[in-house]
C-alpha positions, 0 to 999 in steps of 0.5 A, spaced: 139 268 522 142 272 517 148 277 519 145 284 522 149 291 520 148 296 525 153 303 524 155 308 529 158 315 529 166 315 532 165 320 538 169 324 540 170 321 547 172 315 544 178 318 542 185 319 543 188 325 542 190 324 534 183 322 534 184 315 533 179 310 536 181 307 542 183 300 542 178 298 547 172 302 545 171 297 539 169 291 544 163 296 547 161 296 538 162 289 539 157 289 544 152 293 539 152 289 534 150 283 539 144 287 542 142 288 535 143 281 533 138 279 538 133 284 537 134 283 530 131 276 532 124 278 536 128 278 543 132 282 548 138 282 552 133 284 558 127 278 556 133 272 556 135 275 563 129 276 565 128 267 563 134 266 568 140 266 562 145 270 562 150 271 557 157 273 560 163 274 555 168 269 556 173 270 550 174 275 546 179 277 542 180 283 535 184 284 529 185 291 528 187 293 520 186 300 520 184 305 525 177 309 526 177 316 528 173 322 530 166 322 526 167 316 521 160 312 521 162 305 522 159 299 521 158 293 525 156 286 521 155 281 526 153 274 525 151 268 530 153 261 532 152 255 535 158 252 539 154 248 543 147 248 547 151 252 553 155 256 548 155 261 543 159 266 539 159 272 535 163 274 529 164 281 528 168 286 522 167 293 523 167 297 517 169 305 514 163 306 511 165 312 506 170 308 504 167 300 505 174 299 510 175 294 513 177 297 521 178 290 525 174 283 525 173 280 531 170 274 535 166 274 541 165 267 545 160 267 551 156 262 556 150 261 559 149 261 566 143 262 571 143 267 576 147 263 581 153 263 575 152 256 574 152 253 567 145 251 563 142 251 557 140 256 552 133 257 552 130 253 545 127 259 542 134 262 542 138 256 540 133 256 534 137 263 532 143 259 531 142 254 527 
């Protein structure tokens, strides 16, 4: 599956007082351009739970090079990959669009489990996304 780019427009609740991004609200982007991944590949978050598959965070980290603030449209390029047939991750950098800057690039890794929090594996429809 190729790269997705999904953009968002800086809210003001997403600020601090100087109007520059909270820290934190860029793993909530992280997580828009992972649903527009999916969604982008014919399925939902919803469809793969209601399957029995979950797809909890269990590493996330990001790398800041530049702030966002107040009213930027920023772009979210996500990009999928296989670790195994339990677990995936995603790769995301975070773009200023009037300016083609790069704001941050982060990485998030997540494991599949059933509604019991056990392990399992990926359904094969979804892990055909990733190859």
């Amino acid at each position: 599956m190729i790269p997705v780019t999904t953009v968002v427009r800086v809210r003001y609740a997403e600020t601090d007082k100087m109007g520059v991004v909270y820290y934190a609200n860029y793993f909530a982007w992280f997580e828009v351009g992972r649903c527009e991944w999916l969604r982008a590949s014919g399925y939902t978050y919803r469809e793969l739970e209601e399957q029995g598959v979950a797809l909890p965070v269990i590493e996330a980290t990001c790398r800041y090079f530049q702030p966002a603030r107040y009213d930027d449209e920023v772009a979210i390029t996500t990009a999928g990959e296989a670790l195994s047939p339990v677990r995936v991750a995603f790769a995301y950098t975070l773009v200023r669009t009037d300016a083609h800057v790069t704001l941050a690039e982060g990485r998030t890794v997540h494991a599949a489990i059933n509604p019991e929090g056990r392990p399992c594996r990926l359904p094969a429809h979804i892990r055909t996304l990733f190859s």
